[in-house]
KOLNUVO-482681 format. One record per residue: x, y, z negated of N, C-alpha, C in turn. Coordinates in steps of 0.05 Angstrom, whole numbers, plus 5000, padded with zeros to 4 digits. Example, Ala and Ser with C-alpha at 12.3 -4.5 7.8 and 13.67 -1.06 7.14 Angstrom:
BEGIN
526448864844524649104844526449344844/525749554858527349794857525850014843/
***
This chain:
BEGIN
336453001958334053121969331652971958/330553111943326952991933325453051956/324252871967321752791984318252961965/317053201975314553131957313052891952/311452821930310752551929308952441955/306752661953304352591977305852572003/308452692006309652662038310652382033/311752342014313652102009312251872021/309451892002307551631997307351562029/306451822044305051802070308051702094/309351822091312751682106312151382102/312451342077313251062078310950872083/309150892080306950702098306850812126/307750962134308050942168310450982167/312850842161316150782158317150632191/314650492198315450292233313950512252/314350762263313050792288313450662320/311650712333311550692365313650762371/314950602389316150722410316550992423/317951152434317551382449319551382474/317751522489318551622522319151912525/320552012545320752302553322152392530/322852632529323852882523323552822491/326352612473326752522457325752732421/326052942418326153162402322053142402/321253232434318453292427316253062422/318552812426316252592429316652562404/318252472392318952442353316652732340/316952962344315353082340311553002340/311652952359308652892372307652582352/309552422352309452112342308152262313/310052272305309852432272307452542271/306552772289303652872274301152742282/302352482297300152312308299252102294/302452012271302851772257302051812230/303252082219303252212195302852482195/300352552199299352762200299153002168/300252792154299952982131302453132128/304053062136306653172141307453262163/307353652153307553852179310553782185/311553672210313653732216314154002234/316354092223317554352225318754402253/320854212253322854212276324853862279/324953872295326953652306328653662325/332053632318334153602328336453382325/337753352349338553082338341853122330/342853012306344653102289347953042309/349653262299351853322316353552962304/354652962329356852682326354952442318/352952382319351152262310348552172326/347551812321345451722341342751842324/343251922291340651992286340152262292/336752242280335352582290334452682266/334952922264333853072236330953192240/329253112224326753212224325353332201/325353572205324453812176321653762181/320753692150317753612151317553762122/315953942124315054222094316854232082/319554382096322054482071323554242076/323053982069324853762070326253712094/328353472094329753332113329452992111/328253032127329452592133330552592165/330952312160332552352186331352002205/330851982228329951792234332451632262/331051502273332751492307331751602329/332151542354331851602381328651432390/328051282372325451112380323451182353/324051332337323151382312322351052298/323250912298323650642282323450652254/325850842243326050732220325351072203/325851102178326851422160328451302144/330051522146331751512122331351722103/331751722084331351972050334651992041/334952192033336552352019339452412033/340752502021343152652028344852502055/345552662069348152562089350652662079/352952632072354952592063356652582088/358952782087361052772108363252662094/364252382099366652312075368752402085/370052552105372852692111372352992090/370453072093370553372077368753392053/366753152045365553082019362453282019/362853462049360453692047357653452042/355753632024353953532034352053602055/351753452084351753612111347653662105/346253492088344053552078343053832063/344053792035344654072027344954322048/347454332059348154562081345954612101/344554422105342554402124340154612116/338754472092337054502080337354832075/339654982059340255212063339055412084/340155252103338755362127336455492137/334755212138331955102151330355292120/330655312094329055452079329655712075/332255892097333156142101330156322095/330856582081327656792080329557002092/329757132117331157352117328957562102/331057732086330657972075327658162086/328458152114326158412137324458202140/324058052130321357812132319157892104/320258062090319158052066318258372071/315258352065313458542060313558732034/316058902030316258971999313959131998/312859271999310259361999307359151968/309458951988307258771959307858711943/310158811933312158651913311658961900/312658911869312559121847316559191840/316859401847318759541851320659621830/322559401817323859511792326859591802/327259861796330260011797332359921778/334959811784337059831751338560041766/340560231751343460371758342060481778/343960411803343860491828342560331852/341260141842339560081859340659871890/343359881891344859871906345059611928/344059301909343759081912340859101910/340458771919336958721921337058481918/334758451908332858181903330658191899/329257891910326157821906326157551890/324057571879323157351870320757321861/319757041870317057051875316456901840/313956941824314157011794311256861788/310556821769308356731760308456781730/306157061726306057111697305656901677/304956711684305656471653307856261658/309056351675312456121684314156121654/313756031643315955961615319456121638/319855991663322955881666322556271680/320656391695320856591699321256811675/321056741653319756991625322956891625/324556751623326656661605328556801636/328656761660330756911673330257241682/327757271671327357611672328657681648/328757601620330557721605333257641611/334557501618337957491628337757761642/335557751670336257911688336358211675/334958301648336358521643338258581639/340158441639343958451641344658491670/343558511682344158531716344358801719/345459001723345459351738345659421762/344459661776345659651800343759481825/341259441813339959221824337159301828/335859281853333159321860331859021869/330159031848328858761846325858801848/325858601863322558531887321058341868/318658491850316958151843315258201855/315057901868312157851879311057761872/307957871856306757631841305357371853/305557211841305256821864304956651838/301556831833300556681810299056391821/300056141817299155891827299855671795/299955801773299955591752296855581743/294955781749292555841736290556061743/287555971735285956201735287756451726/288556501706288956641688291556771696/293056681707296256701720294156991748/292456851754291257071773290157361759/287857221740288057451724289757661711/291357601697294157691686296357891709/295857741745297057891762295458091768/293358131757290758351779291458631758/291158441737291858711706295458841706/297658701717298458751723299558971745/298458901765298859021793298059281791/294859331775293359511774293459701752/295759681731296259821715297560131724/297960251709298760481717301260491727/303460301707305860281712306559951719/305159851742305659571749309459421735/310459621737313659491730314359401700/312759661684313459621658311659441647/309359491651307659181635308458911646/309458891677310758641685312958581662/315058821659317758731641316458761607/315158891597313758841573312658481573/310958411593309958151585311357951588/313757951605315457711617317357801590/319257991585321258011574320657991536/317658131524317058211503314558011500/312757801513310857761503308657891498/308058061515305858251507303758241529/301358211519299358041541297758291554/297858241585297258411595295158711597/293658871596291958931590290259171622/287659151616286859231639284659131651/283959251675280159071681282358891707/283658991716286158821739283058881765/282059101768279759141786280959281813/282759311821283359501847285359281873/285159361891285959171914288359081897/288858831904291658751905293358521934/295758491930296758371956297058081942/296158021926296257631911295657531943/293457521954292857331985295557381996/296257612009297757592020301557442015/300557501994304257461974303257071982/301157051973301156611973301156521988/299356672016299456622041302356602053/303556742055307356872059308856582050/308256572021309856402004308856082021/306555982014306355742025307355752059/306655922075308555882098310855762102/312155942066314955942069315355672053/314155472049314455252026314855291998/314455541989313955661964312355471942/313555331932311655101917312655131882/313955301873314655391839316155671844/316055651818316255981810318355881785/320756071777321556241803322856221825/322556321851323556291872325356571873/328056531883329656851888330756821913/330257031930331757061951332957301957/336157251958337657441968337557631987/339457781980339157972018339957832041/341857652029343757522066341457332073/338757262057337157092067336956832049/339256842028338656522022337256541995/335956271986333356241982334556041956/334356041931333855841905332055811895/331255581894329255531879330155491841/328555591830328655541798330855791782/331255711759332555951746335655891752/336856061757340056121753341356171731/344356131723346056281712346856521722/346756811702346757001721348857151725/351856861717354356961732353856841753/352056771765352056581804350356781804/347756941791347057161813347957441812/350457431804352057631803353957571835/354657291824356457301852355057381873/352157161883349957241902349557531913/349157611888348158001892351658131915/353758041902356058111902356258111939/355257821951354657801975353558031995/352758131980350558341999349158222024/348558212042347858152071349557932083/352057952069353757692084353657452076/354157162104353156982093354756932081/352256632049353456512042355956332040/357756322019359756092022358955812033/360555612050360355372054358255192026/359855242013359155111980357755311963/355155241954354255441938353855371904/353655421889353355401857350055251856/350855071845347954921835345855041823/343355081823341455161813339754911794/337555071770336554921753333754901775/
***
C-alpha cells in the first residue's frame, strides 16, 4: 500500500497523538482531523481478531491503536492463508457500485451485444489510456462508459469539450485515443467535465485510467485484457477472494 506523499509527509510528523477517551472508533476519528487535518479520514474500525484499528484516510489504509499512539503503513498479511487482509480491504473501501454512476455523462460506446459493461474514467492525453482503448477493441459484447476526467491539462479540457460536443462524441473519442487524430471542433456546448471530476475526486479518482466493473470493483491503471475479460465475465457478481494484479 503507497501512502500519497502529502498524506504521508503529514502522518508522520504527527506519528505520537493524544490520548483518547469515550467511544474508541469516534475519538481516533476526531484526534485525526484535529491532529492531521490534511488527511480526510474516511472511516474507522477496529480490525477483526486484533488490538489494532483500521483507519481509511483518501482511498488509503493505515492502521493505528486504541489510544492512537502509534501508525503503521502497508500491508497486513494473514500468515495461515498468505491473504493479503490489506489489499482485500482496500477492494472494498474503493468499491464504485455500478447505480452510483451517472451514465448520462459518460459517452456511450456499443460492441456486439452490448451485453457486459464498463466505465472508465479517461483523459484524452493519457499515453496508458490511448494504449488500453486499442487492446479494448478486441473486447465484444461490451458497453463501455467513458467518462471524460480531463486532469493532465488545460488542453486535456479542451480536447474533452471538442470531443463531447462533436456530432458523434464516440467516434472522434475512438479515432483520437485508438488512431491519433486530434480532436476537432469549437468544444462550445454544455458539457458534464464538472460533474464527471467532482464524482471522481469524491471517489479518490487521482489517474486515468480508472475502470470500474459492474459488481462494483474498481482498478486503477491499464489491464491485461485476458483479466478484463475475466472481470466482464463476472457480471454483477462479486469478485474472487484473489484478484489479478493491475499495472
Amino acid at each position: 500500500m503507497r501512502l500519497r506523499p502529502a498524506v504521508l509527509a503529514t502522518l508522520l510528523a504527527a506519528a505520537t497523538l493524544p490520548a483518547l477517551g469515550g467511544p474508541v472508533e469516534d475519538q481516533i476519528k476526531a484526534e485525526f482531523k484535529k491532529s492531521v487535518p490534511e488527511a480526510p479520514v474516511d472511516s474507522v474500525r477496529k480490525m477483526p481478531n486484533s488490538s489494532l484499528y483500521e483507519v481509511v484516510v483518501g482511498g488509503d489504509i493505515i492502521y493505528t491503536d486504541e489510544k492512537a499512539s502509534f501508525i503503521v503503513m502497508g500491508p497486513m498479511i494473514d500468515l495461515k492463508t498468505k491473504e493479503n487482509l490489506t489489499d482485500a480491504r482496500l477492494r472494498q473501501v474503493n468499491a464504485i457500485s455500478f447505480e452510483q454512476l451517472d451514465t448520462k455523462n459518460a459517452i456511450k460506446i456499443v460492441r456486439g451485444n452490448g451485453s457486459r459493461k464498463l466505465a472508465i474514467f479517461e483523459d484524452p492525453n493519457c499515453g496508458y489510456c490511448k494504449r488500453f482503448e486499442r487492446d479494448l477493441l478486441a473486447v465484444n459484447d461490451v458497453t463501455v462508459y467513458v467518462f471524460l476526467y480531463p486532469i493532465l491539462s488545460q488542453n486535456s479540457v479542451d480536447q474533452s469539450k471538442q470531443i463531447w460536443c462533436s456530432k458523434d462524441p464516440g467516434k472522434m473519442w475512438l479515432d483520437h485515443m485508438t488512431k491519433d487524430l486530434a480532436p476537432a471542433g469549437e468544444g462550445s456546448c454544455a458539457t458534464p467535465l464538472d460533474q464527471n471530476l467532482a464524482f471522481g475526486r469524491s471517489k479518490h479518482i487521482n489517474g486515468t485510467p480508472t475502470l470500474v466493473f459492474e459488481n462494483g470493483e474498481r482498478v486503477p491503471g491499464v489491464m491485461p485484457i485476458a483479466e478484463v475479460e475475466k472481470k466482464l465475465a463476472l457480471g454483477k457478481n462479486p469478485s474472487p477472494q484473489k484478484t489479478a494484479s493491475s499495472k
